[in-house]
Biotite code that builds the C-alpha atoms (Angstrom):
import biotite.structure as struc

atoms = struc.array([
    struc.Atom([20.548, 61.670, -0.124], chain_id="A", res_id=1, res_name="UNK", atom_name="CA", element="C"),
    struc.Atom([20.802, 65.267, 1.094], chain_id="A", res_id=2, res_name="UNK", atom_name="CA", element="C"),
    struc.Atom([21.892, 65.673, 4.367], chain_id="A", res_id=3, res_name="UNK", atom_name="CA", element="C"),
    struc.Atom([18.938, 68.424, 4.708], chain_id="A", res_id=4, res_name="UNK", atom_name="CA", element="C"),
    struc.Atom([16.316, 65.581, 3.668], chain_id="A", res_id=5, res_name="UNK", atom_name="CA", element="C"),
    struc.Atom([13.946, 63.506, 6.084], chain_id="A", res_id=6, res_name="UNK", atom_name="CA", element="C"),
    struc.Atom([14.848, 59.786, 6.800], chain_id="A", res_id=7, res_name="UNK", atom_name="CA", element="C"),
    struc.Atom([12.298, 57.610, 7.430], chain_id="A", res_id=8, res_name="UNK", atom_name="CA", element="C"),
    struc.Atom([13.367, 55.294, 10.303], chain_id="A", res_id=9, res_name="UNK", atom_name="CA", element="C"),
    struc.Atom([13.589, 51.313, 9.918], chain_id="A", res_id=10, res_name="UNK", atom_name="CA", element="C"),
    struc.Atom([14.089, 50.480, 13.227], chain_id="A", res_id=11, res_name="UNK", atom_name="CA", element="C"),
    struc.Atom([13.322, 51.284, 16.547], chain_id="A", res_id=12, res_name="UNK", atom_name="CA", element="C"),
    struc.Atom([15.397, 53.724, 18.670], chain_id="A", res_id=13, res_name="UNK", atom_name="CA", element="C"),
    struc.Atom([18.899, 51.880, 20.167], chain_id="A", res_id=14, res_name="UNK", atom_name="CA", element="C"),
    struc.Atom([21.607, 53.091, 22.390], chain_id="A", res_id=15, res_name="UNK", atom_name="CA", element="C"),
    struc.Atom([24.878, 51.470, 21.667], chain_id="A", res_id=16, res_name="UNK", atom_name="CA", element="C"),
    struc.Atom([27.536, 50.642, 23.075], chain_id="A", res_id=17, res_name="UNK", atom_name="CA", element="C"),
    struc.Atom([29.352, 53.838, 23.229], chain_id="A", res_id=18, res_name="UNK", atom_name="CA", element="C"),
    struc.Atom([26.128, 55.126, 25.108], chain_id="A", res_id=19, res_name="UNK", atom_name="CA", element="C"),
    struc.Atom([24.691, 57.088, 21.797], chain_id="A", res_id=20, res_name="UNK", atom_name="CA", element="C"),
    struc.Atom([20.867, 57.026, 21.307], chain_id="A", res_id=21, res_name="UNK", atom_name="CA", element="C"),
    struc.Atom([20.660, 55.535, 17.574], chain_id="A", res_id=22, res_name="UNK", atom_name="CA", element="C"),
    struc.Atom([18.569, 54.752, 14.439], chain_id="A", res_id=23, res_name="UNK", atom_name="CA", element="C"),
    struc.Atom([18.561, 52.901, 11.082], chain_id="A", res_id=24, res_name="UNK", atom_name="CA", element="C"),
    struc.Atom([17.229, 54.795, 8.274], chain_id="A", res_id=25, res_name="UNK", atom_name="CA", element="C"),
    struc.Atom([15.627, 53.136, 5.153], chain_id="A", res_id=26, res_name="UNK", atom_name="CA", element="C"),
    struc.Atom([18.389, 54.095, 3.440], chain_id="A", res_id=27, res_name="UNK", atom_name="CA", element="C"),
    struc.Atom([20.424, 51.572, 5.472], chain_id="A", res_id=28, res_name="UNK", atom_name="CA", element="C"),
    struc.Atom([22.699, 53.924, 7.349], chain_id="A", res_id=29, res_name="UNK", atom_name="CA", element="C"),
    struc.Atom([22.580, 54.283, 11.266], chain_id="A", res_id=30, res_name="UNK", atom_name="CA", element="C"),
    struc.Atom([22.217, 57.722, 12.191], chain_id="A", res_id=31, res_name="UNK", atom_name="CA", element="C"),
    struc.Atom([23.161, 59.149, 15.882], chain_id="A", res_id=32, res_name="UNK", atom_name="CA", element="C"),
    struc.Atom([20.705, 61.430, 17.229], chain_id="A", res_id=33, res_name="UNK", atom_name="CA", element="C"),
    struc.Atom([21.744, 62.098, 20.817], chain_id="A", res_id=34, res_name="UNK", atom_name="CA", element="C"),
    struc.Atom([25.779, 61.407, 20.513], chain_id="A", res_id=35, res_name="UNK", atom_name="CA", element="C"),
    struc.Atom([26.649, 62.730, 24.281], chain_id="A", res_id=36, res_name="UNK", atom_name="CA", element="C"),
    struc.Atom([26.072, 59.425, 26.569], chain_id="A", res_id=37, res_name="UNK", atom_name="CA", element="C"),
    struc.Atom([26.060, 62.256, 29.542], chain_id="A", res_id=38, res_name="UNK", atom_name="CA", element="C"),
    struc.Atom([23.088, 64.497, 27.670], chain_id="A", res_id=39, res_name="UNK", atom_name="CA", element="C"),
    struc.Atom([21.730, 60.600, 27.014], chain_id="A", res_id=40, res_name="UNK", atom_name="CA", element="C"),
    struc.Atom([21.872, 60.068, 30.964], chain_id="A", res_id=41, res_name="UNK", atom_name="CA", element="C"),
    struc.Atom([20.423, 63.625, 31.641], chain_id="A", res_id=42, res_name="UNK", atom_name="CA", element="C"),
    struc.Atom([17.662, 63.295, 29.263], chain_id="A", res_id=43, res_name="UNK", atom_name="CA", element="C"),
    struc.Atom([16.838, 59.996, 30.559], chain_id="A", res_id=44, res_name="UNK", atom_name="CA", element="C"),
    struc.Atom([16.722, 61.295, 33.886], chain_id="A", res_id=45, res_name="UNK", atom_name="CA", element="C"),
    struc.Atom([14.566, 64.374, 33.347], chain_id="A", res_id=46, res_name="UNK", atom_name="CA", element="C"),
    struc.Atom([11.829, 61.735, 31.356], chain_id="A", res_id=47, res_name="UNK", atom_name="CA", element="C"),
    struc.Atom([11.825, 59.458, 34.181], chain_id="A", res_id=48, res_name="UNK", atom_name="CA", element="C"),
    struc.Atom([11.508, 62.277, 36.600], chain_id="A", res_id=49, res_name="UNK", atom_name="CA", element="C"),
    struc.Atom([8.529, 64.098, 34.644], chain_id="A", res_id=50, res_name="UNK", atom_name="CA", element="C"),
    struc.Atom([6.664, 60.609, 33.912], chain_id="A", res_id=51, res_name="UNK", atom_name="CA", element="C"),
    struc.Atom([6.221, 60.072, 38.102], chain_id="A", res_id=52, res_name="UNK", atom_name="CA", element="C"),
    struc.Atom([5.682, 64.279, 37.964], chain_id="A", res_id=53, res_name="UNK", atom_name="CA", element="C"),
    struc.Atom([2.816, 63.367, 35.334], chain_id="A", res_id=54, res_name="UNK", atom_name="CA", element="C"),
    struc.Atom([1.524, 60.002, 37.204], chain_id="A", res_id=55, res_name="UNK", atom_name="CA", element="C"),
    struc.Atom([1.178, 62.531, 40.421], chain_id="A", res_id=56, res_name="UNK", atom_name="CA", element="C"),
    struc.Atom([-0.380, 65.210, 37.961], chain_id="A", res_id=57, res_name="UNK", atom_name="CA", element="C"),
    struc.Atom([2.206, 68.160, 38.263], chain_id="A", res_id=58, res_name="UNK", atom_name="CA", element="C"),
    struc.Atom([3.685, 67.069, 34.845], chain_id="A", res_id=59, res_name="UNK", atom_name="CA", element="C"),
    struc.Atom([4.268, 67.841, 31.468], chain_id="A", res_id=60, res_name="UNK", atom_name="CA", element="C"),
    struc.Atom([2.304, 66.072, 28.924], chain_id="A", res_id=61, res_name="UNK", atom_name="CA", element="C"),
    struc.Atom([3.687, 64.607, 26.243], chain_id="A", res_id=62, res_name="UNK", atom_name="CA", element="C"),
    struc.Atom([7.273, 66.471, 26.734], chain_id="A", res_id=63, res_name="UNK", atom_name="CA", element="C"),
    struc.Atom([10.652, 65.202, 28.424], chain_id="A", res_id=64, res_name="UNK", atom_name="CA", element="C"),
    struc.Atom([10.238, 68.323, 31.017], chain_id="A", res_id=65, res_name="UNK", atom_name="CA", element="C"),
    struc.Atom([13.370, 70.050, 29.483], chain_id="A", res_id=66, res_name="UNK", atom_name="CA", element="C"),
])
């Protein structure tokens, strides 16, 4: 498979161990999509910050307020 192509995940997002947000592909492989478990943290925190911005109505829809 080219490493330009799609992959179609198989399973729901996971962070592991090592703190990296992860995914199985149907191809079987895991793939790492955010690999810095400090960006992981950050990102986290902006969501969760923007999701009670949202609730209150001075949010972003459907974005993680980056």
């Amino acid at each position: 498979m080219d490493a330009d192509e799609p992959v179609t995940p198989n399973t729901a997002l996971v962070v592991d161990w090592e703190g990296r947000l992860t995914y199985t592909g149907a191809d079987g492989r895991r793939r790492v999509i955010v690999g810095n478990p400090e960006l992981l943290r950050r990102l986290t925190e902006l969501r969760s910050a923007d999701a009670e911005q949202f609730e209150s109505g001075d949010g972003f829809e459907g974005g993680c307020g980056i």
